[in-house]
N, C-alpha and C positions, 0 to 999 in steps of 0.2 A: 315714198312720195316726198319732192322735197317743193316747200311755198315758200316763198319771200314776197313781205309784205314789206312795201312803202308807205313808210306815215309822217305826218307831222307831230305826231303826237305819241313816239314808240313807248312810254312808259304804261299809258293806257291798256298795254295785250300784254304786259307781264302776267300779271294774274291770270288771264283768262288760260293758259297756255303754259301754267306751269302747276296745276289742278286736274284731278279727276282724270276722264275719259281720255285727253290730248293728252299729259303728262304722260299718261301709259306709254301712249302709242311713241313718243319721243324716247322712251327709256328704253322699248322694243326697238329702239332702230327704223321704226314703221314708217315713219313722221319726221320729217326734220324741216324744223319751220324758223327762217329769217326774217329777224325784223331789220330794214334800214328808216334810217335818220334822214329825211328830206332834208335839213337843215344843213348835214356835211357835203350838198352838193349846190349849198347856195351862191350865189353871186357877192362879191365885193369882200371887204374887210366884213361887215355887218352879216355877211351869209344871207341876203335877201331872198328869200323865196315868195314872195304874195305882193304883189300890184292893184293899182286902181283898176277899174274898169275903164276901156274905151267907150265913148259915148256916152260916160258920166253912170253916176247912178252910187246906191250905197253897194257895201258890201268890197272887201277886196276877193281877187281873184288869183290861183297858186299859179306861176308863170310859167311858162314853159320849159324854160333851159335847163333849172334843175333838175324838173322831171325827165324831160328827155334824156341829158347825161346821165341823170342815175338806170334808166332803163337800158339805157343801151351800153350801159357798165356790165350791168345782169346779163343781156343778151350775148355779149361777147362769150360769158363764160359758157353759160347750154342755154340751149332751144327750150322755149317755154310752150307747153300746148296751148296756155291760153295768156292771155295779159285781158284782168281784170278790172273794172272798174266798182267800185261801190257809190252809187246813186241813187237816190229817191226816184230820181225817173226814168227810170228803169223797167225793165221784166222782172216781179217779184221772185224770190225765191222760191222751188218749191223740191219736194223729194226726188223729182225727175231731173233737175239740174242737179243735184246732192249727189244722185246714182251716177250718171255721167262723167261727173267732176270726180269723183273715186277714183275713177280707171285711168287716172289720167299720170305719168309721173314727173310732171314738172311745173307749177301755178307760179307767175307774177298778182299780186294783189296790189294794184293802186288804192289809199283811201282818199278822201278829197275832205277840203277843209274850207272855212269861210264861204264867200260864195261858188264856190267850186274852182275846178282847174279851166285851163285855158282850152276854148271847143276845140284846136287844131291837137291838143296830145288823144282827144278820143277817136277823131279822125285819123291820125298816123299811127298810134302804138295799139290802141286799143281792140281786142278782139269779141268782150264779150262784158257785157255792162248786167248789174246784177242791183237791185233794189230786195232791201228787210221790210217792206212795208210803203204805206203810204204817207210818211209824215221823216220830220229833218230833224236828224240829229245835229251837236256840236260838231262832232268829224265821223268820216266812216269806218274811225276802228272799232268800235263795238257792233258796225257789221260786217264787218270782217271778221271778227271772233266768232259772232254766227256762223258765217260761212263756213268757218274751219272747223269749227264744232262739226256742223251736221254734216262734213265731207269725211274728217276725218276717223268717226265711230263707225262708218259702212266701210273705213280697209280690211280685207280680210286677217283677219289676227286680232287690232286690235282689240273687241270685246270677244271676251271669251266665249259666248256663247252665240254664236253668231245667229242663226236661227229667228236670236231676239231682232235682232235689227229688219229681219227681213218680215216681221210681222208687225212692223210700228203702222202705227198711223197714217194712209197717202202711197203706200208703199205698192197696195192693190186698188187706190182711186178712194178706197173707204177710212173714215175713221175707227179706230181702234175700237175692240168690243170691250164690255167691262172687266174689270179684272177682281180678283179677291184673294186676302191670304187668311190665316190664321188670327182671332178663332173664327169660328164659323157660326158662331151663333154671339153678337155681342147683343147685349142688351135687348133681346127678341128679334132685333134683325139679322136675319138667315144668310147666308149664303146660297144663292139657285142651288135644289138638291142635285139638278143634273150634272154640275162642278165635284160632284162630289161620290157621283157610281162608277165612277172609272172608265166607262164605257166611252171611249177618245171616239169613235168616230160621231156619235150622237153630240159630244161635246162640241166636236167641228162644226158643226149644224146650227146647235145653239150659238156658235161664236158667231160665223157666218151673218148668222138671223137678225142679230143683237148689232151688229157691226152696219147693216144694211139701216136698223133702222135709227140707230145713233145719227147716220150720216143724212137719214132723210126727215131727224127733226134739227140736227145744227147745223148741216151744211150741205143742203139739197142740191145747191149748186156744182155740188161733184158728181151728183148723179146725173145732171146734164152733160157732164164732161164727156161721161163714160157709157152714155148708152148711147 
């Protein structure tokens, strides 16, 4: 899978993207994730990329020509499945856009900065608009780093044990059941003995059980989804 992400701010996704889970999957070959520089596609000697708004008001807004010319810089080279947007208002993320976006082998990632980009590049470029939540970051590269995170630990390879990924959280509408390791008895608190007679399919039952009712004291709402 390869992503490129536009930002105005590319110093921000070093770190996320060169750590952990994503570093794997880049050193695998798995992953190859571009950042560009909105800036090197700006207007004039000053590289202008952010305007006032029409019809007044605060906040500047990212103009369109750079964006546009760096998009369709990209576009000439391959076909993207999707050209991204990161937004607060948007369709939050969830694991079913996460599984989707996996399968995919080619992502544009726009992030927006100040008070956003210009309405006409989500109108022409834009294919699929994605919000982390419901509140506003400084820019949208730290979700975009989410995004990348939670797309790219469901490629197949890169976590070793894949299994795991298919048993997270969301993944069957329910939150995760609880887990436990070693020891098994800290301090008088146990471990369920049933974690601990070997008998896997009783344990599924127990997971199952515990999973159903996690989700129906913190997030019942899922159970509305799904029945």
């Amino acid at each position: 899978m390869r992503i490129d992400i536009i930002s105005v701010a590319p110093n921000l996704l070093e770190s996320p993207f060169n750590h952990s889970i994503v570093k794997r999957a880049k050193e695998k070959g798995l992953a190859e994730i571009i950042i560009h520089d909105l800036r090197e596609y700006g207007l004039g000697n000053y590289k202008q990329i952010d305007d006032t708004q029409f019809g007044g008001g605060a906040g500047m807004v990212l103009m369109i020509e750079p964006i546009a010319n760096c998009i369709r810089k990209l576009q000439a080279e391959r076909v993207y499945d999707e050209v991204i947007y990161m937004t607060p208002d948007a369709k939050t993320l969830n694991q079913s856009t996460a599984n989707t976006l996996s399968l995919k082998e080619n992502i544009l990632i726009l992030t927006g900065h100040y008070k956003g980009v210009d309405q006409r590049i989500r109108d022409l470029f834009i294919t699929k608009e994605i919000s982390i939540g419901e509140y506003v970051l400084t820019g949208g590269e730290l979700a975009a780093a989410v995004l990348v995170d939670a797309v790219v630990r469901l490629i197949p390879g890169v976590i070793g044990d894949e299994q795991s990924a298919l048993t997270d959280s969301f993944q069957d509408g329910l939150l995760s059941p609880p887990v436990y390791t070693r020891p098994s008895n800290f301090e008088g608190n146990k471990v369920p003995e049933i974690l601990l007679t070997g008998n896997f399919p009783k344990i599924d039952d127990w997971r199952s059980e515990k999973a159903y009712e996690r989700t129906k004291n913190i997030r019942p709402d899922l159970l509305d989804k799904t029945s």
